[in-house]
N, C-alpha and C positions, 0 to 999 in steps of 0.2 A: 616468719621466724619468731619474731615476739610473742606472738599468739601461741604459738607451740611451745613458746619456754615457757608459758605462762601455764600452759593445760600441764605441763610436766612438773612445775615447781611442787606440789602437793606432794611429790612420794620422797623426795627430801626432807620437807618438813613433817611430814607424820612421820616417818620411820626414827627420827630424831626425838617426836612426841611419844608415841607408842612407848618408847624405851624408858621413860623416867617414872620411877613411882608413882603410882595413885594406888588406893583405897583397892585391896585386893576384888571387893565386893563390887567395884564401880570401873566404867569405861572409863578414859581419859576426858575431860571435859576442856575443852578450847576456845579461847575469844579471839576473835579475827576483825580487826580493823582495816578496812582498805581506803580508796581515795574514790570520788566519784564515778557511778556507774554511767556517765554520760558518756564516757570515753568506753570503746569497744575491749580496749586490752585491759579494763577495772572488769568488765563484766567477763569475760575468760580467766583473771587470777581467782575470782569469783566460786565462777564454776568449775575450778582443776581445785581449787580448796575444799568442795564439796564432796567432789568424787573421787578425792583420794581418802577422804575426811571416812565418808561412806566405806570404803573398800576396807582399810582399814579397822573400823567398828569405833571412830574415834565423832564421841558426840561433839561438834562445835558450832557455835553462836556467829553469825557473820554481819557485821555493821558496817554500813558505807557513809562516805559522807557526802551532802546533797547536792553537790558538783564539785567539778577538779581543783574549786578556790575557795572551797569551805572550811579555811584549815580550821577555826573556831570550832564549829559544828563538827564536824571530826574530833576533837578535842573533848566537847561537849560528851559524846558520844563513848568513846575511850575512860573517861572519868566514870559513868553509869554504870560498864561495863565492869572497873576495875572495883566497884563496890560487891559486885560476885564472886562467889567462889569456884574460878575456874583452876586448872592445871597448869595452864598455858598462855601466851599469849604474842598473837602474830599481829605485828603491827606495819603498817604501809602509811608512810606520813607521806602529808601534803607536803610540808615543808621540813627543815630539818629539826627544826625545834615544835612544832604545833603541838607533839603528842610528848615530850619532855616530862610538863609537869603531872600531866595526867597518868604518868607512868607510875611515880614516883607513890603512892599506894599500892601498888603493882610489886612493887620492890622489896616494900617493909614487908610484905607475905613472901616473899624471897621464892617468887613463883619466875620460871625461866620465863625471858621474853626474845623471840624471833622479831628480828627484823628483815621484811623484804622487798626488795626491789628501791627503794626510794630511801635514804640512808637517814640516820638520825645523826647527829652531830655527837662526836664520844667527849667531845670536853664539855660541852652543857651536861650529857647525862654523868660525867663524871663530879660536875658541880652539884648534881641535885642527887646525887647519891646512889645510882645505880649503873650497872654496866648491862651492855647488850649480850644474852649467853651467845648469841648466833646470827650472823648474817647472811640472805642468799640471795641476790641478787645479779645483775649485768654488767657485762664490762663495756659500761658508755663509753665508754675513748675508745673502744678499739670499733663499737658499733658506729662510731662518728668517724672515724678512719675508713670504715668498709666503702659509707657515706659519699665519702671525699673522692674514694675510687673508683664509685659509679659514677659519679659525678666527671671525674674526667675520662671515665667514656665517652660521654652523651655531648660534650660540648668540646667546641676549639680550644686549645691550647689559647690562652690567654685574655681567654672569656672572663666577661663581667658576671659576676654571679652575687646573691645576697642572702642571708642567714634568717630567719622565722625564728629566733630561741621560746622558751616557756615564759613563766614565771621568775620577775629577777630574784636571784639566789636559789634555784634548784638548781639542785646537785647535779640530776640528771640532765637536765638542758645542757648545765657550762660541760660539763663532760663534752657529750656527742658533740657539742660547737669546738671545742676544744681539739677532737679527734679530727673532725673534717676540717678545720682551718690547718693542723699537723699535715694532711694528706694533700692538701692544696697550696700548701706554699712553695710560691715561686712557679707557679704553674699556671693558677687561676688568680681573677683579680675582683679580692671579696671588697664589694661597694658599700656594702652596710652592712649594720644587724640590727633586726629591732627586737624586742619583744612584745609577746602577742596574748600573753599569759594562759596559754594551752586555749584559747577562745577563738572561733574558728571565723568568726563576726569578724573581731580584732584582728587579727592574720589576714583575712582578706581584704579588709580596709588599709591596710598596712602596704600588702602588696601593690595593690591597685595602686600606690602614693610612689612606692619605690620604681613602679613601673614609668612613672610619669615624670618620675627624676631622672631615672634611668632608660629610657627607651630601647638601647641598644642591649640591654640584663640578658642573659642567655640563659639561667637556672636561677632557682631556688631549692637551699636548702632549710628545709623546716626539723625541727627536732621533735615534732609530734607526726606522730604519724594519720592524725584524725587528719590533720587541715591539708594533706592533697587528694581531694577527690574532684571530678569535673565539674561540680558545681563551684567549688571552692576558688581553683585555681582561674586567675582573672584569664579573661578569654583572648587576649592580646597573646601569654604568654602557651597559651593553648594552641594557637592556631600557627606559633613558632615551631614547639615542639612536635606536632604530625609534621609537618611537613619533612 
């Protein structure tokens, strides 16, 4: 389902793009900032930004940054960009503040700036002097509620369960942890949380520690969707869940 908001989010934002002045003689010109392509669902926002980009006739610039914890380099990256004279600009922050000040050139040309999926903070960007024209993003809480729901499918009423979050202080993470501890209270009985900072090393290493504290753990919920694959997932809690 993320994959497919993800290939869709593009005909929201161009037909938004599309509509504002440019140079009668010129296409709309757009600079797109996303978060690292190591993650499957950066390289789909990716590619639904391209081919709506395309269909539309809307030329845009796409820069990522060199994995999911590069807020610097994203930042880096956002500032180069903002030295061009683009139309537009989509940005996907690491975090809620990394792309802030690099916006803030962006601004003084009082060029519209989209934000999506991963939120910017509106009281820093309101301290550095710009606001957000548009946001379009997901409703984490309620994805972390869905979370919670499956979740007490698949296990006994009063199972030991444990939380994977991101990155401390994403937005998105405390969301969906937020929505599935909402969906699970007094139902399940969450034994920890750690974070793993979207790092599928550190999620597993992590696991494998909780599993060892916890023997009896009946699920894990992760808020990335990269780190449950069967490599990932420690083979203790694998060989619980076929059966």
């Amino acid at each position: 389902m993320r994959m497919f908001n993800c290939l869709t989010l593009g005909a929201g934002l161009f037909a938004t793009i599309i509509s504002m002045p440019v140079h009668a003689e010129d296409a709309a010109r757009v600079a797109a900032i996303v978060k690292g392509l190591d993650n499957p669902f950066f390289q789909y926002m990716h590619q639904g930004i391209e081919q709506q980009a395309k269909a539309d006739g809307v030329a845009v610039t796409i820069q990522a940054a060199a994995n999911m914890g590069d807020a610097t380099g994203q930042a880096d990256r956002l500032t180069a960009m903002a030295m061009q004279d683009f139309d537009c600009y989509l940005v996907n922050p690491i975090s809620v503040s990394n792309l802030v000040q690099a916006l803030v050139p962006v601004a003084r040309k009082n060029k519209p700036i989209v934000n999506i999926d991963s939120t910017i903070d509106a009281e820093q960007a309101k301290a550095a002097g710009f606001t957000i024209s548009t946001y379009i993003g997901t409703d984490n809480v309620a994805a972390g509620v869905l979370a919670g729901e499956e979740m007490l499918k698949l296990v006994p009423a009063g199972s030991k369960v444990a939380l994977v979050a991101g990155i401390v202080g994403d937005v998105g993470s405390n969301a969906r942890i937020k929505g599935f501890k909402q969906a699970v209270e007094g139902k399940l009985d969450v034994v920890v949380m750690v974070s793993a900072d979207w790092d599928r090393e550190k999620a597993l290493t992590a696991a494998t520690d909780i599993l060892a504290a916890h023997p009896d753990l009946a699920g894990f919920f992760a808020a990335n969707d990269t780190w449950r694959s069967a490599s990932n997932v420690p083979s203790r809690l694998r060989a619980r869940t076929s059966r």
